[in-house]
C-alpha positions in Angstrom: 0.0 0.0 0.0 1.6 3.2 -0.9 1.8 6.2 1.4 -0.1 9.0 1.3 1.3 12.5 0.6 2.4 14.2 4.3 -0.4 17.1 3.9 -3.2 14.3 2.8 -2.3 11.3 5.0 -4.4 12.8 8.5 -7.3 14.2 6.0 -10.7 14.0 7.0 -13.8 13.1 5.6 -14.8 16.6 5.6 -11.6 17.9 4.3 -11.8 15.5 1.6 -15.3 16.6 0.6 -14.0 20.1 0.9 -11.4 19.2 -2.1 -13.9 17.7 -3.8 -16.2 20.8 -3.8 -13.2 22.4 -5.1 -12.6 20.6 -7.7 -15.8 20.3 -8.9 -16.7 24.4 -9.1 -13.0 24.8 -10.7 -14.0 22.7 -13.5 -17.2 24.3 -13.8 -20.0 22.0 -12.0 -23.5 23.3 -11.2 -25.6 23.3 -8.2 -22.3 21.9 -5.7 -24.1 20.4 -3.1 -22.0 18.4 0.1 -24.4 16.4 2.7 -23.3 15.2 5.5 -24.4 11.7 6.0 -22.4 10.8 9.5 -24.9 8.7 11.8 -27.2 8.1 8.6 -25.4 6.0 6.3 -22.9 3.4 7.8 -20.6 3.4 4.3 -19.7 7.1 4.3 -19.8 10.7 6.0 -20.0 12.7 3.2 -22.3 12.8 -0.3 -20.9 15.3 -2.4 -23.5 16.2 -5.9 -23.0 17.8 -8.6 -24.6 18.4 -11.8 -22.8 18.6 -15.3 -24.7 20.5 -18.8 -24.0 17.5 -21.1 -22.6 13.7 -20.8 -19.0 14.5 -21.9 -19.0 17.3 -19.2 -20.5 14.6 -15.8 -17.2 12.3 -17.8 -15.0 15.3 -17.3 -16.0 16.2 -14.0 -15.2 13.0 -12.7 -11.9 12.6 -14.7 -10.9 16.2 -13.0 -11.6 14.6 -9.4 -10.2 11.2 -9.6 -6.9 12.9 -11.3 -6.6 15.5 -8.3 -7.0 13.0 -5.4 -4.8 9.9 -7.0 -2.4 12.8 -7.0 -2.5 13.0 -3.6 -2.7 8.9 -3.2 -6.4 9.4 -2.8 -7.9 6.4 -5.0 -11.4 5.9 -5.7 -12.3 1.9 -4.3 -15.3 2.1 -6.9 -16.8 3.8 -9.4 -19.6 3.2 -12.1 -21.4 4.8 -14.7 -18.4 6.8 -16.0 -19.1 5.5 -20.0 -22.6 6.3 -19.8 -21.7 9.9 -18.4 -25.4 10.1 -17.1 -24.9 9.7 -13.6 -21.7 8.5 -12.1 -20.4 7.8 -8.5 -17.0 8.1 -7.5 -16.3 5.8 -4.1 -13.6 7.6 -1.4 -14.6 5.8 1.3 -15.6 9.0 3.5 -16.8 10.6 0.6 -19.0 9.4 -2.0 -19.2 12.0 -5.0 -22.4 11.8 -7.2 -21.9 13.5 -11.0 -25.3 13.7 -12.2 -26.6 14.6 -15.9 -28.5 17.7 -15.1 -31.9 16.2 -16.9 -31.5 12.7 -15.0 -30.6 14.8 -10.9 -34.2 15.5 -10.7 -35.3 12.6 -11.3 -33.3 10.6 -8.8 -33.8 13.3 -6.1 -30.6 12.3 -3.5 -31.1 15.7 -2.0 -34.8 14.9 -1.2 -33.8 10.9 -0.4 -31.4 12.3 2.0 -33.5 14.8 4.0 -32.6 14.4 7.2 -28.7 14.8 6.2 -27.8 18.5 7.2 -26.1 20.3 4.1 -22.7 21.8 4.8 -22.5 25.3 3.4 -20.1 24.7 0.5 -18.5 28.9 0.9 -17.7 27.9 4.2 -15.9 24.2 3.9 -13.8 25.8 0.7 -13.3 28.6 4.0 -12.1 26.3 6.5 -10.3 24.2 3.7 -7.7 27.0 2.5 -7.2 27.8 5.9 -5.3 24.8 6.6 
């Protein structure tokens, strides 16, 4: 198992959804949302969706994020959907990022599934996150 980078090695779930977030609004994804899922979902502590305007853009968006964290020995353990480009899920561990098609987000509703998860104001975790 290969180390982790020094600055990423103690990272959090939260910090890690906080990159994420970053990530996503520097490569131009719509309606950033991060929920946080501790005490509600056994498999992770963070949902972090996102919408893209077209398939090839969701495929980008989740070619951006998986290229910045295995840069910092982050690795997905799953993902799916990325050929389809309709709705993909990248796996972190603490975080689980959902790319959605902006038709198909609506439609599947994780916002509205997960209604008891607070959301984390995304200003403020990219706040906390370059202050560290």
């Amino acid at each position: 198992m290969r180390k982790l980078k020094k600055d990423y090695e103690e990272k959090e779930g939260r910090e890690l959804a906080a990159v994420c977030a970053r990530v996503a609004l520097d490569t131009k994804a719509e309606d950033v949302v991060v929920l946080d899922v501790r005490g509600l979902a056994s498999f992770t502590d963070y949902f972090v969706i996102m919408s893209g305007r077209s398939t090839r853009h969701v495929q980008g968006l989740a070619e951006a994020l998986e290229s910045e964290l295995s840069a910092k020995r982050v690795n997905s353990k799953h993902s799916e959907g990325l050929r389809e480009g309709m709705w993909v899920l990248l796996d972190f561990g603490d975080v689980v990022v959902h790319i959605f098609y902006y038709e198909n987000r609506g439609f599947y509703d994780l916002e509205g599934l997960w209604h008891d998860a607070p959301k984390v104001d995304v200003d403020q975790l990219l706040a906390e996150d370059s202050q560290q």
